[in-house]
C-alpha positions in Angstrom: 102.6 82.3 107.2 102.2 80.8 110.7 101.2 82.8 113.3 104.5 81.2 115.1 105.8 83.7 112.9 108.3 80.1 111.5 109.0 80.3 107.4 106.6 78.0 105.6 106.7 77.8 102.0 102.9 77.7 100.5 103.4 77.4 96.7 101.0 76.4 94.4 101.0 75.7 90.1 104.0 75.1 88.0 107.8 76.2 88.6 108.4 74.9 85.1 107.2 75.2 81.8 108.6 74.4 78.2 112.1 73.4 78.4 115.0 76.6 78.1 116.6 76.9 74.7 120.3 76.6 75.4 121.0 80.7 75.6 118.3 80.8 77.9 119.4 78.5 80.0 123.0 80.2 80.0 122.1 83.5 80.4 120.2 82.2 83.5 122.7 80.3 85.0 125.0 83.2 84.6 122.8 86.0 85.7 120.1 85.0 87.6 123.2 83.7 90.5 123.8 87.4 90.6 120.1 89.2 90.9 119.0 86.6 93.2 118.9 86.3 96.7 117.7 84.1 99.8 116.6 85.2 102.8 118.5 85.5 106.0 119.0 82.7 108.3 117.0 84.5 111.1 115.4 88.4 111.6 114.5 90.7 109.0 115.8 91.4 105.4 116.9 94.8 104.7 116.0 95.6 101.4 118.5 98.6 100.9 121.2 96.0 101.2 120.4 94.0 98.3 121.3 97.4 96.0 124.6 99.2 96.2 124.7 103.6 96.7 122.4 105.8 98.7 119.0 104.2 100.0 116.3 104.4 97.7 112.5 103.8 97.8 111.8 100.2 97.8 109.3 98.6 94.8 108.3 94.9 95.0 106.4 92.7 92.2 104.3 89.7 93.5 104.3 87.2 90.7 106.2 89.2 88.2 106.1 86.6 85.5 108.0 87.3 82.9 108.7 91.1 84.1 107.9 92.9 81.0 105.9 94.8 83.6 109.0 95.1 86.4 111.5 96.0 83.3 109.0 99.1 82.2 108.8 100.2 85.8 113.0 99.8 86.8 113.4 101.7 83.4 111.0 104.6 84.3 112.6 104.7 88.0 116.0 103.9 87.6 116.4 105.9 91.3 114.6 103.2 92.6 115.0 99.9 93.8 113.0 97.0 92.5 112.2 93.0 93.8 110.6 91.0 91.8 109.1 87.7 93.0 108.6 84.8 90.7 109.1 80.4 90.6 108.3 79.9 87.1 111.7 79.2 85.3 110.7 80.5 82.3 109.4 83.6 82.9 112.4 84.2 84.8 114.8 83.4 82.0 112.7 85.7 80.4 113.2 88.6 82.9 116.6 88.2 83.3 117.3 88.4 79.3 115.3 92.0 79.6 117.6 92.6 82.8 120.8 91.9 81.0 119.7 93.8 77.6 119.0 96.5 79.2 121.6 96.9 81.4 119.4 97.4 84.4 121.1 97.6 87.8 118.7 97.9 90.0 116.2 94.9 90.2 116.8 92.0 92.2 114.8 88.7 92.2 113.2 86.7 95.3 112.4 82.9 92.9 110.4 81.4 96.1 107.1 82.4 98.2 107.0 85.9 98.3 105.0 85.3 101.3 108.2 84.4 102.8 109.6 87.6 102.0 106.3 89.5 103.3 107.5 87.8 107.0 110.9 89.3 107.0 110.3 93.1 105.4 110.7 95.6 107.9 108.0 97.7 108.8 107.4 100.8 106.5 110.2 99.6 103.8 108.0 99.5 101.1 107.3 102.4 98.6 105.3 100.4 95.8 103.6 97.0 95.5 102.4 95.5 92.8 100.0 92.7 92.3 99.4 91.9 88.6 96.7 89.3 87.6 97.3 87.2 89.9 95.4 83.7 89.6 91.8 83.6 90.7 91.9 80.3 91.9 88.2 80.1 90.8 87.3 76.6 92.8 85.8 77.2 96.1 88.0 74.8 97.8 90.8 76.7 96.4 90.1 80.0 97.6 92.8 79.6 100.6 95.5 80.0 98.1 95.1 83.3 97.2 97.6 85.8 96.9 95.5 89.0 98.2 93.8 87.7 101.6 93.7 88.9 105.4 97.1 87.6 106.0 99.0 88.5 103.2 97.0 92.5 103.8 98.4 92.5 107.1 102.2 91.7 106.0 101.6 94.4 103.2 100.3 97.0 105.8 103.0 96.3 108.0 105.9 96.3 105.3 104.5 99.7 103.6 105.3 102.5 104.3 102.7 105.3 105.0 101.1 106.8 101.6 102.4 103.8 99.8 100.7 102.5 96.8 99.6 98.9 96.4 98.3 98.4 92.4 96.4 95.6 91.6 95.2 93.9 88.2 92.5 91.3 87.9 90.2 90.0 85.3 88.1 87.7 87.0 85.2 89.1 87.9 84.7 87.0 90.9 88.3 87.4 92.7 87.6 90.8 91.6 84.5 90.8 94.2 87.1 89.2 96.8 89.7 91.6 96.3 87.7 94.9 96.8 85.6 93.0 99.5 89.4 92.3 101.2 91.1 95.9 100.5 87.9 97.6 101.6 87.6 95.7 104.7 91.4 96.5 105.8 91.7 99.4 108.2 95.5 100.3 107.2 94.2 99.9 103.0 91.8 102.8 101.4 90.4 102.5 97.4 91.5 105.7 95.6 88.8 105.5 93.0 86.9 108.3 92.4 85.5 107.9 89.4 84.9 105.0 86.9 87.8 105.6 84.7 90.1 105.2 87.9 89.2 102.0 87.7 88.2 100.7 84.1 91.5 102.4 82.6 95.3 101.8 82.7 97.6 104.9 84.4 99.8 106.4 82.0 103.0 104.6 84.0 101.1 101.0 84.1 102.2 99.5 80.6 100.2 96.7 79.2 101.4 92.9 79.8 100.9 89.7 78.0 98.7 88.2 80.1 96.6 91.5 79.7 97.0 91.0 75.8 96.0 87.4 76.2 92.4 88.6 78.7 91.7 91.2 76.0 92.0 88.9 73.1 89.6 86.0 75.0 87.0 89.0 75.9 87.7 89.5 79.7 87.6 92.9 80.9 90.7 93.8 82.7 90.5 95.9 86.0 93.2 98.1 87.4 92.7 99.3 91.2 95.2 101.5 93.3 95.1 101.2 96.8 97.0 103.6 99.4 98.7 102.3 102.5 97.2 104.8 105.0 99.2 106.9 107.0 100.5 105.5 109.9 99.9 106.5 113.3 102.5 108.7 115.4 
């Protein structure tokens, strides 16, 4: 984001993969219309919009892939509301084929910059984040294009409400030294490890994902973190 505050799209990697078998490409031209939306021309989104009844607490996936992890979580909390951001096509035909079997109401997706959508939350509207393996960017000179930095902290902090957990997943052991560095650092973030196992070891209600399958399988160590948006002042 611009400190001007302007929408500026800062994507990086792939939007597609292997080409969409026919059903997948139908199911995602039919549904994916319907689960999406775009931004507003001007001023804030309001989440509760996007989901029809009372107003329920807000959950949002950055990079949700293909939302085996979203699906689990809109399952276990169907009195939630869940928005998933993701641009790779395939992992969203993917999601939305979980959606539609399942019959799930109450995700909606964001397929652009979710740092976009960061710009327009309004403040305290988020109950749960969710930041899932994100990628490392390894290469020095790529470090700016990481998802968990200074900026994208202080649109979190601002969009969260107070108590709110942010839950994090990496297994790279140096963006994991940049993200507790980062978190640790931010006065509205605090680490709720105690202990090891708070850290080395999945919550119950944090299922396992395929790119978690694929770390184990190469020998990298995953690492799950929970973070609490601190109470706000006043």
């Amino acid at each position: 984001m611009s400190d001007t505050g302007q929408d500026r799209r800062i994507l990086f990697g792939r939007r597609r993969g292997r080409p969409l078998r026919p059903g997948q490409r139908l199911l995602k031209g039919e549904l994916l219309p319907r689960l999406a939306f775009a931004l507003p021309e001007c001023g804030p989104l309001d989440p509760q919009a996007l989901f029809a009844g009372a107003p329920r607490p807000i959950g949002l996936e950055i990079g949700c892939g293909s939302g085996e992890h979203l699906v689990f979580q809109a399952m276990r909390h169907p009195e939630m509301g869940f928005i998933g951001c993701e641009v790779f096509e395939n992992g969203l035909a993917r999601l939305v084929a979980d959606i539609a079997r399942q019959r799930l109401d109450n995700i909606r997706i964001f397929a652009d910059d979710a740092r976009l959508l960061l710009a327009r939350l309004p403040p305290g509207s988020l109950d749960r984040v969710f930041i899932l393996f994100p990628d490392p960017w390894p290469k020095r000179r790529h470090w700016k294009r990481r998802i968990v930095a200074r900026e994208s902290l202080d649109r979190l902090a601002a969009a969260m409400a107070g108590g709110a957990e942010l839950r994090l997943a990496t297994d790279d052991p140096g963006y994991l030294v940049w993200i507790l560095q980062h978190v640790t650092e931010h006065p509205d973030f605090a680490w709720l490890a105690r202990r090891p196992a708070d850290w080395r070891e999945r919550p119950p209600d944090w299922p396992p994902t395929r790119y978690e399958d694929k770390a184990r399988a190469g020998g990298r160590v995953p690492v799950f973190l929970r973070v609490a948006r601190r109470n706000r002042a006043g």
